[in-house]
Structure formats: structure tokens, C-alpha cells
C-alpha positions as CSV (number, residue, x, y, z in Angstrom):
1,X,32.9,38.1,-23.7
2,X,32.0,36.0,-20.9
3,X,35.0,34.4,-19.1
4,X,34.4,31.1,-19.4
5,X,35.1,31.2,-23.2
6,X,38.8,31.6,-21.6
7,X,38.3,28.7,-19.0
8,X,40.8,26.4,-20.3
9,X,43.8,28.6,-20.0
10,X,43.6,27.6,-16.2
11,X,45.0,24.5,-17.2
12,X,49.1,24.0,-17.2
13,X,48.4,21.0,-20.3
14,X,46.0,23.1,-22.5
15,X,48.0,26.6,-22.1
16,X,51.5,25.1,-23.0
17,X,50.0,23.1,-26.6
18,X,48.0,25.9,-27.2
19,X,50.8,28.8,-26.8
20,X,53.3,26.9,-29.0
21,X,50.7,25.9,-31.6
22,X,49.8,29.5,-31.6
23,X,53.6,30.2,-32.4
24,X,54.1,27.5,-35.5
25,X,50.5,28.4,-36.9
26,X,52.0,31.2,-37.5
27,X,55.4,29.8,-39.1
28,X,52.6,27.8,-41.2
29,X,50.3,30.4,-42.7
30,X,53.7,32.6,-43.4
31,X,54.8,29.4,-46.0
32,X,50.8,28.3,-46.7
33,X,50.4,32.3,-48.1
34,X,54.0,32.2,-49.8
35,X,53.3,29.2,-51.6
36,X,50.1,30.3,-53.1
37,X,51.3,33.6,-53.8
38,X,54.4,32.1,-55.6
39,X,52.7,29.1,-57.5
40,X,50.4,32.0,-58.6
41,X,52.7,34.2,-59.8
42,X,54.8,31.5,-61.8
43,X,51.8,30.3,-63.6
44,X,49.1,32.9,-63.7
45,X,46.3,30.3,-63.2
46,X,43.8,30.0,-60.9
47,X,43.8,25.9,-61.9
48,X,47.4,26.0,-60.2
49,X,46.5,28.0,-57.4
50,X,43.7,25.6,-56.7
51,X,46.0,22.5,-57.6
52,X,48.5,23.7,-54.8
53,X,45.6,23.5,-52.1
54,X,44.4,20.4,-53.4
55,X,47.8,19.0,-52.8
56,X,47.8,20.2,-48.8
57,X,44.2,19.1,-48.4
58,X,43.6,15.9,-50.6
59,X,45.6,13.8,-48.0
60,X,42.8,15.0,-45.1
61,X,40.5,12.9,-47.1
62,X,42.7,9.5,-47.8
63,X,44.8,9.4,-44.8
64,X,43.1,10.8,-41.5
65,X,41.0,7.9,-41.2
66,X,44.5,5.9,-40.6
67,X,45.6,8.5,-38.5
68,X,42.1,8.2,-36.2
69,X,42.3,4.7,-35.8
70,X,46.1,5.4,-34.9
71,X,45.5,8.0,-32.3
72,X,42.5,5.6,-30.6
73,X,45.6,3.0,-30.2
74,X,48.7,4.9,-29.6
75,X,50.4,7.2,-26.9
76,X,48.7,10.9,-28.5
77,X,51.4,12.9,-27.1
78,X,54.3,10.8,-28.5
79,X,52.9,9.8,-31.8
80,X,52.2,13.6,-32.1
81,X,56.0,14.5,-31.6
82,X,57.5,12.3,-34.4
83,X,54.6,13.4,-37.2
84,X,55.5,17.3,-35.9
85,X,59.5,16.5,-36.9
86,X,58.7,14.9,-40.2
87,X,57.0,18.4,-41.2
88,X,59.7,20.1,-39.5
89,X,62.2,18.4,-41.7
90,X,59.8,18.9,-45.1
91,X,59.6,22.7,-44.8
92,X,63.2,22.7,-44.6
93,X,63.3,21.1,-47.7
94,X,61.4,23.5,-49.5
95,X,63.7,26.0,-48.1
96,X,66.6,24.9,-50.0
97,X,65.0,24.4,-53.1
98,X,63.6,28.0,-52.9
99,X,67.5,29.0,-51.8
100,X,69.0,27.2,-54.7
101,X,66.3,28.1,-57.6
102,X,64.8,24.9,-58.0
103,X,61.4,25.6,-56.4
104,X,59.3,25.0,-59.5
105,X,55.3,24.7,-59.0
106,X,55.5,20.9,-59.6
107,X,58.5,20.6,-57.0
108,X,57.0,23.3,-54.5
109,X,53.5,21.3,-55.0
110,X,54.9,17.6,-54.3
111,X,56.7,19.2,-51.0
112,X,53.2,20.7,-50.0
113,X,51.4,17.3,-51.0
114,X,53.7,15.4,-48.7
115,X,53.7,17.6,-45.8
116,X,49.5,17.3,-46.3
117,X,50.2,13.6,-46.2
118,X,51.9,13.7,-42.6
119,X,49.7,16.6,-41.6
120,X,46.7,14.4,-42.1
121,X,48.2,11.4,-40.1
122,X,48.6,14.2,-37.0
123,X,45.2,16.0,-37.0
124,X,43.1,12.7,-35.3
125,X,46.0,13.1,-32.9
126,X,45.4,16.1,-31.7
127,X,41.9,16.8,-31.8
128,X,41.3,13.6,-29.7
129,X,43.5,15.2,-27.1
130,X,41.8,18.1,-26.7
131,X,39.7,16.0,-24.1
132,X,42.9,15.0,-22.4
133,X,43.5,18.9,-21.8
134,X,41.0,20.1,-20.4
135,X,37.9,18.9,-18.0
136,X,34.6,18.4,-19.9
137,X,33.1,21.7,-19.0
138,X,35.8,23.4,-20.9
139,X,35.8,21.6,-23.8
140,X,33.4,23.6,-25.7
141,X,35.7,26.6,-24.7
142,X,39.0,24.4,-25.6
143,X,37.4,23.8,-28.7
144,X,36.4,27.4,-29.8
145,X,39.9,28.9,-28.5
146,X,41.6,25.7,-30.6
147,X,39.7,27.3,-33.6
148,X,41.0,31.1,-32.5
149,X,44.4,30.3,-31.9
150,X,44.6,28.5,-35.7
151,X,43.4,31.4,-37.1
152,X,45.7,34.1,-35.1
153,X,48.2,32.2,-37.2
154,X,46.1,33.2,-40.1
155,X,45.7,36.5,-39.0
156,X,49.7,36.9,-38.4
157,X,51.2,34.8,-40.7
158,X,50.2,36.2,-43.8
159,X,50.9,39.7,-42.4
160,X,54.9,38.5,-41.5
161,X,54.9,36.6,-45.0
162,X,53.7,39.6,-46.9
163,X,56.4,42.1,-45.4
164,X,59.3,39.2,-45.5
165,X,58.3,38.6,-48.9
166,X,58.9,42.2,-49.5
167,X,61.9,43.2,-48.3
168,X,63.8,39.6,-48.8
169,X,61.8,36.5,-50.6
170,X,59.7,34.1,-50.9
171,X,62.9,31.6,-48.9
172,X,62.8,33.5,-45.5
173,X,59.0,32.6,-45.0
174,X,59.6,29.0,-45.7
175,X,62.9,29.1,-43.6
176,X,60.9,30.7,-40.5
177,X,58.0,28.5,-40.8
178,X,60.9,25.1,-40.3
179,X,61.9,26.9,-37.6
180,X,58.1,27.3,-35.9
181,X,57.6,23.5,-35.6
182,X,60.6,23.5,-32.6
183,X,57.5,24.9,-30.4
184,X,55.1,22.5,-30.8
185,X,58.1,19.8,-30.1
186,X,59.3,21.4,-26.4
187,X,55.5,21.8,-25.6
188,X,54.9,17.6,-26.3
189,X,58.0,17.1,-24.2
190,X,57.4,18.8,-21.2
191,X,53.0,18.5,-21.3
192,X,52.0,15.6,-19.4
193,X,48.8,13.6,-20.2
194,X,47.1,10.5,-19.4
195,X,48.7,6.9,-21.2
196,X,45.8,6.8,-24.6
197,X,47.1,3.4,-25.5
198,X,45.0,0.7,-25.3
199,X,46.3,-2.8,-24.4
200,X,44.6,-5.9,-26.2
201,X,43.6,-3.9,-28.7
202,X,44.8,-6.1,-31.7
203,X,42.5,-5.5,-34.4
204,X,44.1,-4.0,-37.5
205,X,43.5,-0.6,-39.1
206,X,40.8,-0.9,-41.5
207,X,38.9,-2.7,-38.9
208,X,38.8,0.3,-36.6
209,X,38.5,2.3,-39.3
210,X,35.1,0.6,-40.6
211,X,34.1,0.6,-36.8
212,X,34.7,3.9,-36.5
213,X,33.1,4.8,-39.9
214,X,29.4,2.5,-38.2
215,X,29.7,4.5,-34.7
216,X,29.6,7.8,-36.9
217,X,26.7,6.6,-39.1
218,X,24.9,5.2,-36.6
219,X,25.1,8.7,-34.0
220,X,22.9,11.3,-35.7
221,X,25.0,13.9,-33.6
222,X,28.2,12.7,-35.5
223,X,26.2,11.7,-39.3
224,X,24.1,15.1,-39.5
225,X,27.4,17.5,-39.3
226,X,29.6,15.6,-41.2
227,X,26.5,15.3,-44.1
228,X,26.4,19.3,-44.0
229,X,29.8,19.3,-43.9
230,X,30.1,17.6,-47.3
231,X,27.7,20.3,-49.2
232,X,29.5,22.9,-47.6
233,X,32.7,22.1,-48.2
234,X,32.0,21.5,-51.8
235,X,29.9,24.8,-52.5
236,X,31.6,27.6,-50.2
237,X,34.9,26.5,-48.5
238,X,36.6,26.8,-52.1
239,X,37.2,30.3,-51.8
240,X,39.7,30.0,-49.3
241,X,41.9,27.8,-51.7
242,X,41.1,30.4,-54.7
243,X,42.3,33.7,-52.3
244,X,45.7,34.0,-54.4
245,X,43.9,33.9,-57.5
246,X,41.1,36.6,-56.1
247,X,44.4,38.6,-55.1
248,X,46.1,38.0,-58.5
249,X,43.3,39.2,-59.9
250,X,42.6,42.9,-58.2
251,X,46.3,44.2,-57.9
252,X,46.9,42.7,-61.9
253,X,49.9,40.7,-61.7
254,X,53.2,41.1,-59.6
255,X,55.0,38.8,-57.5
256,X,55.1,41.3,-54.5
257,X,51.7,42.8,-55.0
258,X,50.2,39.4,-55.6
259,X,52.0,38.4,-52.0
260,X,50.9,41.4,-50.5
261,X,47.6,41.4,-51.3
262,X,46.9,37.9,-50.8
263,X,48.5,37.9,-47.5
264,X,46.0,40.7,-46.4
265,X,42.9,38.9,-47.8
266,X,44.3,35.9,-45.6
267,X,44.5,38.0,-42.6
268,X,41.1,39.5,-43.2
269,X,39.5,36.1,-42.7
270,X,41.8,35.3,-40.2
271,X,40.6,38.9,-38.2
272,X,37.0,37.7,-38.6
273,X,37.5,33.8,-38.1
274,X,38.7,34.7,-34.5
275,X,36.0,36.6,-33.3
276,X,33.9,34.2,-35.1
277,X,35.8,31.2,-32.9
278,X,35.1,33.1,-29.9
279,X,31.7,34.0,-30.4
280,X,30.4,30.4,-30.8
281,X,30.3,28.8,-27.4
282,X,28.3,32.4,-26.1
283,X,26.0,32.4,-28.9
284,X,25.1,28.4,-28.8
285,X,24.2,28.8,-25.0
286,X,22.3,31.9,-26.3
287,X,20.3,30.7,-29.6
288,X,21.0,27.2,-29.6
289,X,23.5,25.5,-32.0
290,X,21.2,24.6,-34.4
291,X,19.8,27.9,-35.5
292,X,23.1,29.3,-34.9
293,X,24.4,26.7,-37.5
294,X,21.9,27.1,-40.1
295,X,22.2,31.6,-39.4
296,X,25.7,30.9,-40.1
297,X,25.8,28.6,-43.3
298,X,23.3,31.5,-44.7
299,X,25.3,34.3,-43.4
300,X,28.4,32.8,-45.0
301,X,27.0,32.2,-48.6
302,X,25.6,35.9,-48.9
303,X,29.2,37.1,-47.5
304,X,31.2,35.4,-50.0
305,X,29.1,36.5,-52.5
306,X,29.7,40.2,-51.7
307,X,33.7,39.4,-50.9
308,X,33.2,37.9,-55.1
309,X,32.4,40.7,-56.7
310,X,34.6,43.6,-54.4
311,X,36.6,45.6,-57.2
312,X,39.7,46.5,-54.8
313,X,41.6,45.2,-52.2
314,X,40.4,47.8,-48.8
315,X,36.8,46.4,-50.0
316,X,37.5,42.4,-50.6
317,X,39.5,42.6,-46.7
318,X,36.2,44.2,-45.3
319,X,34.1,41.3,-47.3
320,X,36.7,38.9,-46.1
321,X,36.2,39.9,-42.3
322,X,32.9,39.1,-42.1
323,X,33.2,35.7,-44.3
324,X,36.1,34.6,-42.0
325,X,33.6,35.3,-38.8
326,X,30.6,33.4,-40.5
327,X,32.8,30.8,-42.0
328,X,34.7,29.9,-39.0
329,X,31.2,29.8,-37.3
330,X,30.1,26.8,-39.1
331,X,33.3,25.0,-38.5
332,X,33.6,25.5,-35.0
333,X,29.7,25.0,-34.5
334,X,29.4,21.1,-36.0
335,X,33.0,20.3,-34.9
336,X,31.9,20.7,-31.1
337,X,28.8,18.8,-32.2
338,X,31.0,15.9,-33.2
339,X,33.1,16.1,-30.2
340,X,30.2,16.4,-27.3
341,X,28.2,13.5,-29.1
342,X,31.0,11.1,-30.4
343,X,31.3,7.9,-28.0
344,X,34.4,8.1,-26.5
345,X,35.8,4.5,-27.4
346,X,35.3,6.2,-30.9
347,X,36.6,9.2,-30.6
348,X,39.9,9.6,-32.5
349,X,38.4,7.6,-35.9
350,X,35.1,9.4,-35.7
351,X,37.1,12.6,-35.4
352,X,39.1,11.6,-38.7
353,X,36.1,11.1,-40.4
354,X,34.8,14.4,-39.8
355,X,37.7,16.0,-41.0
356,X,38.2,13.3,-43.7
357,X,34.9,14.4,-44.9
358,X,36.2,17.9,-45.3
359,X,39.8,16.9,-47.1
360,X,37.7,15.0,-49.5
361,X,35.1,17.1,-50.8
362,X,36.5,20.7,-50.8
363,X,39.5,20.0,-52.5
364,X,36.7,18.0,-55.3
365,X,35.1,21.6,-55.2
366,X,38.1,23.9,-55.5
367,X,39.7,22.1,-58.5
368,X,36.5,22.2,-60.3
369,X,35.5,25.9,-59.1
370,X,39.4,26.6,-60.0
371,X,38.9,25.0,-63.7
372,X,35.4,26.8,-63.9
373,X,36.9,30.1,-63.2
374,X,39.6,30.1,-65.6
375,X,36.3,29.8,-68.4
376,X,34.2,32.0,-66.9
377,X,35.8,33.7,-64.5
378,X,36.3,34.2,-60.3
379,X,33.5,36.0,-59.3
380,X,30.8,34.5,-61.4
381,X,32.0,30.7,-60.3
382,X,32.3,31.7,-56.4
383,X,28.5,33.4,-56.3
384,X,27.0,30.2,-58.6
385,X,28.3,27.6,-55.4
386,X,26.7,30.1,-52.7
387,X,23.6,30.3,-54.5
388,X,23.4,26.6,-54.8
389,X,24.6,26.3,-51.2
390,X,21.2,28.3,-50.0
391,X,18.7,26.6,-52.6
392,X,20.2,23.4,-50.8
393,X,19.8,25.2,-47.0
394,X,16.1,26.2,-47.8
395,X,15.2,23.4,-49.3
396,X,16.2,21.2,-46.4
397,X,14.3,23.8,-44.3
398,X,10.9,23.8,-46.2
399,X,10.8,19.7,-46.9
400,X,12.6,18.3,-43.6
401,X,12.7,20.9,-41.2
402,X,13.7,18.0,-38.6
403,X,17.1,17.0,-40.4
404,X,18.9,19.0,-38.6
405,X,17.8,18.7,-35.4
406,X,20.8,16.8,-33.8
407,X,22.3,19.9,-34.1
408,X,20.5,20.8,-31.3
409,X,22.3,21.1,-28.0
410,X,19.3,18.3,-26.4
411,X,18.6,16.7,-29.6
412,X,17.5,12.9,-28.8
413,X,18.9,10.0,-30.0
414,X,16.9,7.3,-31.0
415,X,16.7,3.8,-28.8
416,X,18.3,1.8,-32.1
417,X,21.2,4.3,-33.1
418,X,22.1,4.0,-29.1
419,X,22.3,0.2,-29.8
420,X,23.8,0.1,-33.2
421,X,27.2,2.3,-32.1
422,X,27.6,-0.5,-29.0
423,X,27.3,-3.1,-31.3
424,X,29.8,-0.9,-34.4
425,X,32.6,-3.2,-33.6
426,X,32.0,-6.5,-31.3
427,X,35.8,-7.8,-32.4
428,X,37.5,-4.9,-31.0
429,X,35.1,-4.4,-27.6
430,X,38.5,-4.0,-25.7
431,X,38.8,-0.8,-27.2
């Protein structure tokens, strides 16, 4: 691996966020695992499973927009802090209902749907100060390592959830992950980073929100990704949410074996979603991002297809590891496209969008993959999305081969789209 895909831990700012983000991902895949496994157990359908996922992701596509136009107006670093303690003091609410027996699926799912809610708020936030972190060199780097260290926690958590769950219950995982969040609070205090706010600026949210929604449109590097973001999201990236009920299914019931084996199906993506993370910046410089992109989306849909139909739980993990390193691929590939091509006055609300276009549309596609399962079952439902997923990949190919080419690392950008994101927002040009 070259060295420059660890550039950015020469930085004091990018090594301190991304150490103690490192240390609550973990504290959050631990509780993320436990609550799937448990909602799964208590109900035994894979409509619950998928409801419970919905519930953390759903917000990403209501509230991140607020939260982007938010982090293009506010002190990052501060803002970040105060959303941080709110989910800090939300898992330690669904610690004492776990404690005290009152963690039904509806109580467990409203905690997880409000914790989404704040989550959402926070993700603009920090993904618009990955820039702040780091010199633009690095970012690519910053970005792929940001991508690795979130799925260490995947690789981890579920591992330390799986054995807590074990030997004590489903409380301790939700009790460690409250505890996590303290990182990710020292690192904000003591991390120092240039003032974001921006005097003047007096234009209200859904102002900047619409402005930021014309500057995304209107940059073919920004509208291309999230476009292809929206078909995948809707026809692969359900099989993350349905992991519980793919474990449910191969160990036949159980509360610990159903822990147990989800929790190594998670860390099986999370194995191959790090390599994957690491792999991307290399390999773009290598292949270009485009073809890399497209190899990836194709990769990915005849992965999951094998991981669908695995028979045990040694063969779904081995499935799993190679999804999670194809998967992760196409994430991290049209997430550094939005970030290298997004204007910077834009920056946070064109990162929302991005990522509200991914809370929208894959929750859409795991409840009705989820309620399509439960009829005809897992493995049947899971293959039918990749299939679609590469008819809509070679047609795109075959009919308008140049679609995609602002995936491109030098891929032009017409004269008028140039002129349309200046002209996104005239009443907010103080931005």
C-alpha cells in the first residue's frame, strides 16, 4: 500500500478525530448489531429487522439537508460537540430500558429513530470538516481512511457485541456504546480548526437548502454520483439492513446464535469494507475512478448474489468479505467525487444531499425488499435487486456510454453548469 494512502495521520487535527471516532464507531456497531439481533429475535420477521434500520436511516434522508445548511453557517467543531452529547445521552436511555425490561421492538425502535434524527443533523458536520483537517492533497487519503476507520468499528464492534452478548446481555453492549461517545467529545475539545461561521449570512434554511440542492444539480461531478447513488441504494445496499434476518435465518432461531452470527456476518463486511476503503485512492490513480466505479457496482451485485444463496455461516462471512470490499468501493469512490468537485461555498448542503440521497432511498428499498422476503423469501428477493441493478448498469453502458463520465478524475464541466452553480443563490452571495 503506497504511503500516501496514510498521509493524513501527519496531521495533529485529523489523527486526534479520527482515533476517537475510531474508538465510539466501535461503541456504535456493538449497540447497531445488538439492536438488530434483538429486534430479530423478539419478532422473528425480517419486516422488523428492516423496520429497525429504516428507523436509524430514514432521518439521513429528511434532516441532513438542515444539518448541511447548518454546518455551511455554524462553528463545525462546536455544533459537532452538542449533537455528539445528545446521542451520548440517547444510548443511555436505551440502556435502562434494556436494564429494567422495558426494551420492546417499538420502544428499542423509537430510541434508534431518534438517535437517527440527531445523527443525521451531525453527518454535514463532519464530513465538511474533513477539508478543515487535512491539506487538499490528503483529502482523497482523509477520505478513504474516514471510510476505513467507520468500518474497523464494523469490523470490531460486532465481534465485542457478539461475545458481550454471550456471556452477559444484550444491556452491556448498549451501556459500552454510551460510554464510546466521551471520545469523540475530548477529541472536539482539545482539536483546533479554523472559525466555519460565516458572518452576514442571514438567509434562512430552506433557502440554503434549495441553493445548495441548484449548486448540486447544476455540477455534473456532484448530480451524476448522487443519481447512481439513488439506483444503488435502492437495489443493493438493502442487504446490509437485512444481515440479522440473513443470520436468523442460517443458525434457525436463538437469541445468542442469532447475535453471534449476525455479529460475524457484520464483521465480515466490515474485514472487506476496510481493504476496500484503502484500496480506492491506489486504484483511482491506477484505473481511473470511473471504470473503477462502474468494476465496483458490477463486482458488488454478483457478490451479494453469491453471499444470498450461502447455506452456512463460514461460507456467507467469506461472501460477506468480498461484498464489504466492493461495496465500500462504490461508497468511497462517488463520495470523493462529490467532495473534490463540490464548490466550496457549497460544501456542507451539497454534502447533505449526497448523503440525504442515500437515507432516502435505501431505507425505501429495504422495507420493501424486507416485506418482499417475508413472501418469497431472503435469497430470492436480494439476487432479484442485483439483477436489476446490472440490467440498469449495462444498459446505461450500451445507450449512454458518456453518462458517467464526470466520474472521471478530468471529466469537463460544461461552460453553462460553471455559470449556473455561481448564479445557485444570488441572495446569499455572502456565503
Amino acid at each position: 500500500m503506497p504511503s500516501s494512502s496514510f498521509a493524513p495521520f501527519r496531521h495533529r487535527n485529523f489523527r486526534i478525530l479520527w482515533s476517537a471516532s475510531a474508538f465510539s464507531n466501535i461503541g456504535t456497531w456493538m449497540q447497531a448489531v445488538a439492536v438488530g439481533a434483538y429486534v430479530t429475535q423478539e419478532t422473528g420477521q425480517a419486516s422488523w429487522t428492516a423496520l429497525v434500520a429504516v428507523a436509524a436511516f430514514l432521518p439521513i434522508g429528511v434532516l441532513t439537508p438542515v444539518g448541511g445548511a447548518l454546518a455551511d453557517r455554524l462553528d463545525r467543531r462546536r455544533a459537532m460537540a452538542v449533537g455528539v452529547s445528545l446521542e451520548a445521552v440517547l444510548a443511555v436511555i436505551l440502556t435502562a430500558l434494556s436494564a429494567t425490561g422495558r426494551a420492546s421492538p417499538a420502544a428499542v425502535t423509537a430510541v434508534v429513530f431518534a438517535n437517527g434524527c440527531i445523527a443525521a443533523i451531525v453527518l454535514p458536520f463532519y464530513q465538511a470538516m474533513i477539508p478543515d483537517l487535512v491539506p487538499k492533497n490528503d483529502l482523497l487519503s482523509a477520505i478513504a481512511l474516514g471510510s476505513a476507520q467507520y468500518n474497523l468499528g464494523r469490523v470490531v464492534g460486532p465481534a465485542l457485541a457478539a461475545v458481550l452478548v454471550a456471556a452477559t446481555s444484550y444491556t452491556w453492549a448498549f451501556a459500552v456504546n454510551a460510554a464510546s461517545f466521551a471520545a469523540v467529545i475530548v477529541a472536539l475539545l482539545v482539536i483546533h480548526l479554523p472559525d466555519t461561521r460565516h458572518v452576514g449570512d442571514d438567509a434562512g434554511i430552506f433557502s440554503r437548502i434549495r441553493a445548495g440542492a441548484r449548486a448540486a444539480w447544476a455540477e455534473p461531478g456532484c448530480r451524476v454520483p448522487m443519481l447512481l447513488l439513488a439506483v444503488v441504494a435502492f437495489l443493493l445496499a438493502p442487504f446490509i439492513a437485512l444481515i440479522p434476518a440473513k443470520a436468523h435465518e442460517l443458525v434457525g432461531g436463538g437469541a445468542k446464535a442469532t447475535a453471534s452470527a449476525t455479529g460475524a456476518l457484520t464483521t465480515a463486511q466490515g474485514l472487506g469494507a476496510i481493504v476496500g476503503a484503502l484500496l480506492i485512492a491506489p486504484l483511482a490513480g491506477r484505473f481511473g475512478r470511473r471504470r473503477l466505479i462502474v468494476g465496483y457496482i458490477a463486482a458488488s451485485a454478483l457478490a451479494i448474489s453469491v453471499y444470498a444463496v450461502m447455506p452456512n455461516v463460514p461460507l456467507a462471512f467469506a461472501a460477506l468479505v468480498v461484498v464489504g470490499g466492493t461495496y465500500i468501493g462504490i461508497l468511497s469512490g462517488m463520495s470523493t467525487v462529490v467532495q473534490l468537485r463540490a464548490p466550496t461555498e457549497f460544501r456542507g448542503r451539497i454534502l447533505s444531499l449526497y448523503f440525504m440521497t442515500l437515507g432516502s432511498i435505501y431505507p425505501i428499498g429495504t422495507m420493501l425488499q424486507g416485506a418482499v422476503a417475508d413472501r418469497v423469501g431472503l435469497a430470492t428477493t436480494t439476487i432479484a435487486g442485483a439483477a436489476v441493478m446490472l440490467l440498469v448498469l449495462a444498459t446505461v453502458a450500451v445507450a449512454r456510454p458518456a453518462a458517467l463520465a464526470p466520474l472521471d478524475d478530468g471529466a469537463d464541466v460544461d461552460i453553462d453548469s460553471e455559470v449556473d452553480v455561481a448564479n445557485a443563490a444570488p441572495e446569499i452571495r455572502t456565503v
